[in-house]
N, C-alpha and C positions, 0 to 999 in steps of 0.2 A: 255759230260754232265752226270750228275750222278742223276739217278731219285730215286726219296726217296719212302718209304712203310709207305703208309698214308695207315694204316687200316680202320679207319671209314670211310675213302672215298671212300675206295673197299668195305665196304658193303653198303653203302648207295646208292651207282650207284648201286649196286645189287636190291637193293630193287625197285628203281626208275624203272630200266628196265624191272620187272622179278614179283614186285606185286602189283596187285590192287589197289590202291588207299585206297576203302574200307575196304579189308584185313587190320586184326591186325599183327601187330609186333612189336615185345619185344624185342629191344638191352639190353644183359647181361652183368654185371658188376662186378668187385670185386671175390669174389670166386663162386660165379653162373659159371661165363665166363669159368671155367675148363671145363664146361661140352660140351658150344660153344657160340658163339659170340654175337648170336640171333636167337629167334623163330617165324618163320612165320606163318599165317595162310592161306593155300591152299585148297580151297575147305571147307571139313570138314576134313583134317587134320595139326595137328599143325606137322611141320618138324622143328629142330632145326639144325641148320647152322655151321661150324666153317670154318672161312677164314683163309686156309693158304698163306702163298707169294711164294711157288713153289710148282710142285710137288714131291719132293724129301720129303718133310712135313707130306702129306699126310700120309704114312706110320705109322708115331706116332700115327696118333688119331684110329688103325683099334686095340689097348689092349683097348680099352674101352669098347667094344661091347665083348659079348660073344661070342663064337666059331660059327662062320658060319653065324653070322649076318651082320657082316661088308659089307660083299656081298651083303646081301638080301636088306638092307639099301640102299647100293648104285643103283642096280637094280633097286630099287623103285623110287629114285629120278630121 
């Protein structure tokens, strides 16, 4: 059986599981979407999201962040 990479399905069950109901979130589109997929609102911070399909992915998105933040980022979430 060959299962397919439904991106909006992996972040909308994300969202389903993981925010508030009340919490804002903002799916990104078009050339926004470079930056990630969507941003949520946690508390009093907005976190912005990018769903990869492995971790092998991951790797790509750590030249966006300055030197040492990709960490700190991660840490926080």
């Amino acid at each position: 059986m060959k299962i397919n990479w439904w991106e909006r399905s992996v972040e909308y069950a994300f969202a389903l599981r993981h925010v508030k109901k009340e919490a804002l979130i903002a799916p990104l589109s078009g050339p926004e979407e470079r930056a990630g997929d969507a941003v949520f609102q946690i508390n009093e911070s907005l976190i912005l999201i990018k769903f990869k399909r492995s971790d092998v992915e991951l790797n790509s998105e750590q030249s966006k962040f300055a030197i040492g933040k990709y960490e700190e980022a991660h840490a926080a979430i």
